[in-house]
C-alpha positions in Angstrom: -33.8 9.9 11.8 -34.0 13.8 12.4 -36.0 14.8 9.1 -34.1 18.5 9.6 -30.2 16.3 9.6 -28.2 16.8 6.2 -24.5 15.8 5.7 -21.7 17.1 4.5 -18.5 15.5 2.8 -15.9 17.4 2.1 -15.6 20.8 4.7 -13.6 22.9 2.4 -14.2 26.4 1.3 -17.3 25.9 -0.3 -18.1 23.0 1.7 -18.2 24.8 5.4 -19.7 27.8 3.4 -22.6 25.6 3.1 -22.8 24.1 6.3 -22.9 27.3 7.9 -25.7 28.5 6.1 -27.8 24.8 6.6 -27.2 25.2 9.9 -28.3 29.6 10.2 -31.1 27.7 8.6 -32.3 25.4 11.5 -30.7 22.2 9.7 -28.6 19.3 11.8 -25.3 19.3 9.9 -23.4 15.9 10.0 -20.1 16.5 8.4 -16.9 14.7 7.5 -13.4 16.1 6.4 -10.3 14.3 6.2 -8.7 17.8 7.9 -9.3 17.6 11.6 -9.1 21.5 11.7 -12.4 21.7 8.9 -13.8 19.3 11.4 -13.1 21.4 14.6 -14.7 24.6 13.1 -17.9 22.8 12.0 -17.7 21.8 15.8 -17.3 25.0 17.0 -20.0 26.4 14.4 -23.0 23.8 16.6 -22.5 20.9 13.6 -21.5 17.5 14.2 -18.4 16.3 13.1 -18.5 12.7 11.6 -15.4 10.0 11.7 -15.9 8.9 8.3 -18.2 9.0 5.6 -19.9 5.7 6.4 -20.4 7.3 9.9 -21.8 10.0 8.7 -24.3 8.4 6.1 -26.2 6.4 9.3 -27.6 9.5 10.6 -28.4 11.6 7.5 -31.0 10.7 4.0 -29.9 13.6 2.3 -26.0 14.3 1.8 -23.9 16.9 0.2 -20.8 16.3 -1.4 -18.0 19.2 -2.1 -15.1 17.8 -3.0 -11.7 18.3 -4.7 -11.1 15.6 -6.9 -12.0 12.5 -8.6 -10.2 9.9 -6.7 -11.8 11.9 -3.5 -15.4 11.5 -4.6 -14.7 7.4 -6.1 -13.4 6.8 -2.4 -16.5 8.9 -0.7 -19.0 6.7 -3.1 -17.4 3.7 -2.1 -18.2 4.4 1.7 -21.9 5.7 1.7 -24.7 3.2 1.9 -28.2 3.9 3.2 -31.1 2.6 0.9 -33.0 5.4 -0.5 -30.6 8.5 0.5 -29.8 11.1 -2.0 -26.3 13.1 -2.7 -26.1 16.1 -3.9 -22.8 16.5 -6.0 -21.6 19.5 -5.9 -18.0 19.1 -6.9 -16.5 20.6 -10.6 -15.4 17.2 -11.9 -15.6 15.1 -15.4 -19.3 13.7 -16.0 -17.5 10.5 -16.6 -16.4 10.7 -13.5 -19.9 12.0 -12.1 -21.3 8.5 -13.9 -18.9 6.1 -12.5 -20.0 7.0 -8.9 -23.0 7.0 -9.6 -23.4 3.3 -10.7 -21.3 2.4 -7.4 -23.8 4.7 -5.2 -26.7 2.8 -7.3 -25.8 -0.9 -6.1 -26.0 0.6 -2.3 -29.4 1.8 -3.2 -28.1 5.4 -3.2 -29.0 8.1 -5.8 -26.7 10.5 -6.9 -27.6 14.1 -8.2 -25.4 16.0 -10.1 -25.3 19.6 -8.7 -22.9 21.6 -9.5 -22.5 24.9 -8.5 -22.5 28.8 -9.7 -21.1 31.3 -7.3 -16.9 31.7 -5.4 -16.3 31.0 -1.7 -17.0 34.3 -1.1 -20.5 34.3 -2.5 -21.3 30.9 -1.4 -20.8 32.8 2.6 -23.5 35.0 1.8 -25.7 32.3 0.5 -25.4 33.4 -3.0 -25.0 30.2 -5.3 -27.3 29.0 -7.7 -27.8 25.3 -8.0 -27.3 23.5 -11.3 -29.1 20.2 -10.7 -29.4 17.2 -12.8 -30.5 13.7 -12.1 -33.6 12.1 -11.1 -36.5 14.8 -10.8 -38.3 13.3 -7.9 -35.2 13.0 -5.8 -34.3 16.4 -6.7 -37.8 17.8 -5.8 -36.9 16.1 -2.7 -33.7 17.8 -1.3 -35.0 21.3 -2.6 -35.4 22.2 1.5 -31.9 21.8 1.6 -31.0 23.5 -1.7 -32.8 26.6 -0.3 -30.9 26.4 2.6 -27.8 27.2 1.2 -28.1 28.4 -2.4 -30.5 31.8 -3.3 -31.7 29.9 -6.4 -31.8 26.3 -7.8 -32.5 25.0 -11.5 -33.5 21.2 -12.6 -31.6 21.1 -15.9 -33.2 17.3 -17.0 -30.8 14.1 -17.6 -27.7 13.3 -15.2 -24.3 15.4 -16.3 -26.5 18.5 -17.7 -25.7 20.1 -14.3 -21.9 19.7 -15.1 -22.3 21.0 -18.9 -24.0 23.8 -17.6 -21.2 24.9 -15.0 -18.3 24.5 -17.9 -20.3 27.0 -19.8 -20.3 29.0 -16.4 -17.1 28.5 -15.3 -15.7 29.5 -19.2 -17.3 32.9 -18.6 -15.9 33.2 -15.2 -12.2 32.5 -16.9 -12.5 35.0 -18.8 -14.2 37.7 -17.0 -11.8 37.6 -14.2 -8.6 38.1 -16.5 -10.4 41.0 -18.6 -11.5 42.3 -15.1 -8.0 42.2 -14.5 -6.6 43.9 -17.5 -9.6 46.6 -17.6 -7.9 47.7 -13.8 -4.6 47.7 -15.5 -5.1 49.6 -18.6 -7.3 52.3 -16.2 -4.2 52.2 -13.6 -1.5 52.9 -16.2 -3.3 55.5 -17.4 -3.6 57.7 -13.8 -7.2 56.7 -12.8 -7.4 54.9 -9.4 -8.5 51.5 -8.8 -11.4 52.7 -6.6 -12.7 55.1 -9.3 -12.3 52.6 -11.8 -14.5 50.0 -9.5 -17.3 52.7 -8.7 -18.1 53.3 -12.4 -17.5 50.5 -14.4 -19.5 48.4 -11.7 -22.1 50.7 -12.4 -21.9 50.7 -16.7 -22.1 48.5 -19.5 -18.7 46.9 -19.2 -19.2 45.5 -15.9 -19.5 41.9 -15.2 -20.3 39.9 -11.8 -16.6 39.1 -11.5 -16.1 42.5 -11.8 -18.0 43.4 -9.2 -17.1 40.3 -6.9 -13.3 40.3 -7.5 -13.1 44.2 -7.9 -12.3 45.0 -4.2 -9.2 42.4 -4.1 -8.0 43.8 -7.3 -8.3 46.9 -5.6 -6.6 46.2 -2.2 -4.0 44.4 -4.5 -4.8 41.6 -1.9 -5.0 37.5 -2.5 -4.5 36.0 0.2 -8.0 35.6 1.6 -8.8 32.5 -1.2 -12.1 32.0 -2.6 -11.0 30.2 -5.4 -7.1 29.3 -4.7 -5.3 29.8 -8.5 -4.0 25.7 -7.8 -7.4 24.4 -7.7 -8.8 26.5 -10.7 -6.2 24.5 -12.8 -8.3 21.6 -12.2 -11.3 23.4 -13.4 -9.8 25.0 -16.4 -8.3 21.4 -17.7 -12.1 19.8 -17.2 -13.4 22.7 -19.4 -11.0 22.5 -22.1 -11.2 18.7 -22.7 -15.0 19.1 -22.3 -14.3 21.5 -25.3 -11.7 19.9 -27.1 -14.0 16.8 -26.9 -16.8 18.6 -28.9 -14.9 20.4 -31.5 -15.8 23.5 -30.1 -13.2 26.8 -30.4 -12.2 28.6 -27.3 -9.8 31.2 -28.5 -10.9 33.7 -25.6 -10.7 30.7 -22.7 -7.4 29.3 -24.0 -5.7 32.7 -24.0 -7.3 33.4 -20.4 -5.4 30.0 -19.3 -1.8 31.8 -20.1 -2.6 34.1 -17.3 -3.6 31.5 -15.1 -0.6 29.4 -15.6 1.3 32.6 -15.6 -0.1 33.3 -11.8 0.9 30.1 -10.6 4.1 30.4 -12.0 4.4 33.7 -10.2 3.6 32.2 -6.6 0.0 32.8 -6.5 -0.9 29.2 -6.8 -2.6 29.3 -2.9 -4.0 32.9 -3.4 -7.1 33.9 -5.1 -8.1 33.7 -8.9 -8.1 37.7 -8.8 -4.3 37.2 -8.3 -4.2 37.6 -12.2 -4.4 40.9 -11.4 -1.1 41.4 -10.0 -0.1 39.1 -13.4 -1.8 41.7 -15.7 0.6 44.9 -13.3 3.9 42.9 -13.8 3.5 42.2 -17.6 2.6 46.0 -18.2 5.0 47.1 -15.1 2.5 49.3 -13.1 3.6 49.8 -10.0 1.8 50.6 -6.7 2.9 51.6 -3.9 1.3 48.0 -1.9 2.3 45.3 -3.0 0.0 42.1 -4.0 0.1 39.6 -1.2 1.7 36.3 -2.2 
């Protein structure tokens, strides 16, 4: 088996992000979607496009798994064998979740890592993510080739699910830094300043944030429809955090008014667009108006 060969379930946004990079990095990328199109661009790319994940899992030790859901990553566990690999699991999903493929991966001699990760679609294209890992130490010393293939840093946060604790506390701050991104643009729009000052110093202050500074230029073009996080599948996140919350006792009084935007952008029509979408949310509710339109 070609010691330089990783896999790849699950050829999404972040998931072909990552390929990409393994394979700018010298890797052999093995990867399986269930959308022939994510297939045909890993193809075109120089990866190898698997039939299935079984198929994929005989030619690979070390696999990575990006997917969008629970039911999709019970399925994916249910088809990889091979003694003594190791799966990185990248996914945002309940640790419950994480821990019931993890036993089903365990009686096929397969150990699974949960790995979150910190960083959009757009950053994870520039190799910008940052690897929350959890699990097994050894096996994780073990894929950090990999992780350094695709990520700019990586952290071994101890016992199985801390990787997943640590990316709700991430993704809580992302919630709300994106909608008070959004309403800083507003409040400096509706009072005569232009969005491209408004990005140039902020960016540059205290009040900056990296959300303002990564999902400034769409709010600025006004502009959605190139996705790095699509509005539809953020619901998914925000529900995981909030019963991860809720579950604790622990108050979230910024988060849970954050969600109203959310839910407010999907009622909108932004549900396939970007998170930054909120954006336009935050122009309608205070009725700026530009003279482009937000794409929808």
């Amino acid at each position: 088996m070609d010691s330089k060969a990783v896999g790849v379930v699950g050829l999404g946004i972040m998931g072909s992000a990552m390929a990409a990079n393994l394979l700018r990095a010298g890797f052999t990328v093995h990867g399986y979607d269930i959308a022939t199109p994510s297939l045909k661009k890993l193809k075109r790319a120089g990866g190898i496009p698997e039939t299935s994940p079984a198929a994929l899992a005989s030619n690979v030790s070390i696999i990575i798994t990006s997917l969008p859901s629970a039911s999709a990553l019970h399925s994916t566990a249910k088809e990889l064998g091979g003694k003594g690999s190791v799966i990185l699991e990248t996914s945002t999903l309940p640790i419950e979740d994480k821990l019931l493929a993890r036993e089903t991966l365990r009686k096929n001699g397969v150990i699974l890592l949960d790995c979150p990760l910190s960083g959009t679609g757009a950053q994870a294209k520039l190799k910008d993510l940052v690897v929350l890992g959890s699990g097994d130490r050894k096996s994780f010393e073990r894929t950090k080739q990999v992780l350094e293939g695709f990520s700019r840093a990586h952290y071994y946060l101890g016992e199985f699910g801390n990787g997943s604790r640590m990316k709700f506390v991430a993704n809580l701050l992302v919630a709300i830094h994106n909608v008070s991104a959004a309403e800083a643009f507003v409040l400096g729009m509706k009072a005569g300043l232009s969005p491209e000052i408004i990005y140039k110093v902020i960016a540059d202050g205290a009040g900056s944030s990296r959300m303002f500074q990564v999902r400034g230029p769409q709010m600025i073009a006004g502009r959605y429809d190139d996705a790095a996080m699509k509005v539809e599948v953020w619901q998914k996140d925000m529900k995981i955090i909030g019963e991860f919350a809720a579950s604790l006792g622990v108050a979230t009084p910024l988060f849970n008014a954050s969600g109203a935007i959310y839910n407010a952008a999907m009622a909108q029509g932004f549900a396939k667009q970007d998170t930054a979408a909120v954006c336009a949310v935050m122009e309608s509710m205070s009725r700026v108006r530009r003279q482009r339109k937000a794409s929808r």
